[in-house]
C-alpha positions in Angstrom: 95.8 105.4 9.5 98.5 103.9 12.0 100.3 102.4 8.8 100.7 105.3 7.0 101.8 107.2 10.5 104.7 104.7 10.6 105.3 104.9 7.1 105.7 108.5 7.2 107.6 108.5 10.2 110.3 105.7 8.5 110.4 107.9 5.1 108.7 105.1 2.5 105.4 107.2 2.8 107.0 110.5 1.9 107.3 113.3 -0.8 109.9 112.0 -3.1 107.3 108.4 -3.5 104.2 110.0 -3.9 105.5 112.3 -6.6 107.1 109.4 -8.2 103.6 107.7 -7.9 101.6 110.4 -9.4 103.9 110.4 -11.7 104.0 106.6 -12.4 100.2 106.1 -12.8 100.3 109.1 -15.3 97.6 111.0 -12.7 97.8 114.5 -14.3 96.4 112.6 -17.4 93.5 111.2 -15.2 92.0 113.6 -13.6 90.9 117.3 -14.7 92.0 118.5 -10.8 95.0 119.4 -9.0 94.3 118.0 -5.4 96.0 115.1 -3.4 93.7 114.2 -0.8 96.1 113.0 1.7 95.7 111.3 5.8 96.7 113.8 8.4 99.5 110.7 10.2 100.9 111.2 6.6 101.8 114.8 7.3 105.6 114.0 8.8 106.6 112.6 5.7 105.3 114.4 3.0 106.0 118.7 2.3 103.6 119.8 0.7 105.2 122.8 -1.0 107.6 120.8 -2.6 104.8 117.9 -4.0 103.6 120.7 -5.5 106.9 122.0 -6.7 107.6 118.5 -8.2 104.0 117.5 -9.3 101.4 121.0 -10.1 99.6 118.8 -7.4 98.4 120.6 -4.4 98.5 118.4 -1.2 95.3 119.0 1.6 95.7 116.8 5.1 92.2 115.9 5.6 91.3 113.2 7.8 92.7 110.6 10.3 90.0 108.0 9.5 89.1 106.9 6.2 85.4 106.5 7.6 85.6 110.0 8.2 86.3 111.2 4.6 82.7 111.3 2.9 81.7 113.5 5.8 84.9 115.6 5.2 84.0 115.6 1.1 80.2 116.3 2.2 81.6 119.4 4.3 83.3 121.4 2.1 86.7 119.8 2.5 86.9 121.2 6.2 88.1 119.2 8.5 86.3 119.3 12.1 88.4 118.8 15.3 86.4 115.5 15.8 88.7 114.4 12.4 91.5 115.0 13.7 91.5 113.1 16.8 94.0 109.8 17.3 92.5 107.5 19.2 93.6 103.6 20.4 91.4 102.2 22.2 91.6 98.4 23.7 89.7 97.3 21.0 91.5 99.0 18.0 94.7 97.5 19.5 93.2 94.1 19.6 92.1 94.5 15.8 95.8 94.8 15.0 96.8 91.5 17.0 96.2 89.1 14.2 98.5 90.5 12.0 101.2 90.5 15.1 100.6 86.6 15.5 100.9 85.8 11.8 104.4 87.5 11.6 105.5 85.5 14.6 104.2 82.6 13.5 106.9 82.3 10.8 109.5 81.8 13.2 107.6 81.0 16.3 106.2 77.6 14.2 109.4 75.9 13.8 110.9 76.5 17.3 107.6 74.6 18.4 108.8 71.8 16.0 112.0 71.6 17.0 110.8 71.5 21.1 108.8 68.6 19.6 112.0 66.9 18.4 114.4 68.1 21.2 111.7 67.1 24.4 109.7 64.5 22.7 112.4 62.3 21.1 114.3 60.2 23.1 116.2 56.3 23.5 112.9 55.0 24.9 110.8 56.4 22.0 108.3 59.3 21.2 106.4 60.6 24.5 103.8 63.4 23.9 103.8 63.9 27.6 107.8 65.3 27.8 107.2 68.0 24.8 103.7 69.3 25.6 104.6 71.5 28.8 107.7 72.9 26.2 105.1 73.7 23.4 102.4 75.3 26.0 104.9 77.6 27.5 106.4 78.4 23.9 102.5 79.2 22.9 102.0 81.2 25.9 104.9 83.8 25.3 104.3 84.1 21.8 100.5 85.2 22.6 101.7 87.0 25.5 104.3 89.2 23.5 102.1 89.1 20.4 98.4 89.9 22.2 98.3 90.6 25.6 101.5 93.1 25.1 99.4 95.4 22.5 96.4 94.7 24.3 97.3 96.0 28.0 99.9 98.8 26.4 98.8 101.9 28.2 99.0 99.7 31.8 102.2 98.6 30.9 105.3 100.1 32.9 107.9 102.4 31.1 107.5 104.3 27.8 110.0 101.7 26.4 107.7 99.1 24.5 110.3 96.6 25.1 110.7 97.4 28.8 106.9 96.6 28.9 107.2 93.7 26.7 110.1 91.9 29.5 107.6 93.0 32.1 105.1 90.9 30.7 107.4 87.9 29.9 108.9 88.1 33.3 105.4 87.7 34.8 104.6 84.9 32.4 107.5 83.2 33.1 106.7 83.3 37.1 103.1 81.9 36.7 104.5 79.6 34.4 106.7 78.1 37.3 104.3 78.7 39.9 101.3 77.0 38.4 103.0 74.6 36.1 103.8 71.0 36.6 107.3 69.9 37.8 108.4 69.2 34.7 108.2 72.9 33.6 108.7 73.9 36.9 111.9 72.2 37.2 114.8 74.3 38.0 116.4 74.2 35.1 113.8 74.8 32.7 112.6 77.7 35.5 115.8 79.8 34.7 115.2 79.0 30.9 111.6 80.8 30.8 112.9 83.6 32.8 115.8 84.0 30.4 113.5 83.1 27.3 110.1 84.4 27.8 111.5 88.2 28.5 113.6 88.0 25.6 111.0 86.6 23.1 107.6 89.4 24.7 109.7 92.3 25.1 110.7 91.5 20.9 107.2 90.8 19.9 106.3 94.0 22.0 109.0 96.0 20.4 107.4 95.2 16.8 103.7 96.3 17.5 105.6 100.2 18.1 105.4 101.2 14.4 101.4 100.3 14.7 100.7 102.9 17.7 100.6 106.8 17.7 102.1 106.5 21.1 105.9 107.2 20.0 107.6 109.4 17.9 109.9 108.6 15.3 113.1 109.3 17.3 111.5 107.4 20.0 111.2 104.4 17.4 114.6 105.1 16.3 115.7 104.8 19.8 113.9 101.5 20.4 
């Protein structure tokens, strides 16, 4: 449901696609009906005067849920106000955290190789101790933008997902320094992770918008 929301709202869920799909898979030729059963998130991107205009289809907003629709096909096609409700609760955020690692992994991965090279490499030879503080607080911000961002969003300051996303890496950063060793809590590598790990959680943060019905399209525009 939060997919096609964000699709809708971005304009690649919308009427001039699904016309050109109904047309594409030859549906008129399928079916003996005239109904697109469509989600309700889908509603900002799709007119349904002119589907039907550009199809014969008629379009009917039904659910939020997919679980919900063999109830709503049981009922008559009505839809109850229960249906309609958009909820995002800790654990439906949480469910949506893989996919938010997976895409940082593909950059997040290398950068953890090349702290390997850069920290661990040096005249006197390979030392797993000098890269391993590096790679942990690397880890950290990644699962901190990545998970914890999503995860705490409502407790978050600001309505800006990024703002809250630098709020998080700022307070990483600081227990980073606090409880880390003195390597990572070395001066220098202190003002890097407070430069860094805002950056990097308030990016990561910024990405999980198009997965939430907290913002509106000009509000992701804006972002």
């Amino acid at each position: 449901g939060i997919n096609i929301w964000c699709a809708a709202g971005k304009g690649t869920f919308g009427t001039g696609e699904l016309c050109r799909r109904v047309e594409a898979v030859g549906l008129s030729r399928v079916v003996n009906h005239r109904l697109l059963i469509l989600p309700v998130l889908g509603a900002a991107g799709v007119s349904a005067w002119r589907v039907k205009q550009l199809s014969a289809f008629q379009v009917r907003f039904a659910t939020i849920r997919a679980s919900d629709l063999p109830e709503y096909l049981n009922n008559g096609m009505v839809t109850s106000s229960a249906m309609r409700d958009v909820t995002f609760t800790f654990r439906e955020r949480l469910v949506l955290t893989p996919i938010e690692l997976i895409a940082a992994g593909r950059w997040a991965l290398p950068v953890m190789v090349l702290f390997v090279v850069l920290y661990g490499v040096s005249p006197s030879g390979f030392s797993v101790g000098d890269f391993l503080p590096a790679l942990f607080a690397c880890a950290c911000t990644v699962v901190t933008g990545a998970v914890v961002g999503p995860a705490l969003l409502p407790w978050l300051p600001s309505r800006s997902f990024a703002v809250k996303g630098a709020a998080l890496g700022v307070m990483l950063a600081a227990a980073l320094v606090w409880f880390g060793s003195e390597r990572v809590g070395a001066w220098q590598n202190a003002v890097a992770l407070f430069l860094l790990a805002p950056t990097v959680t308030a990016f990561l943060t910024l990405n999980f918008t198009g997965s939430t019905p907290f913002t509106s399209p000009s509000g992701v525009k804006k972002e």
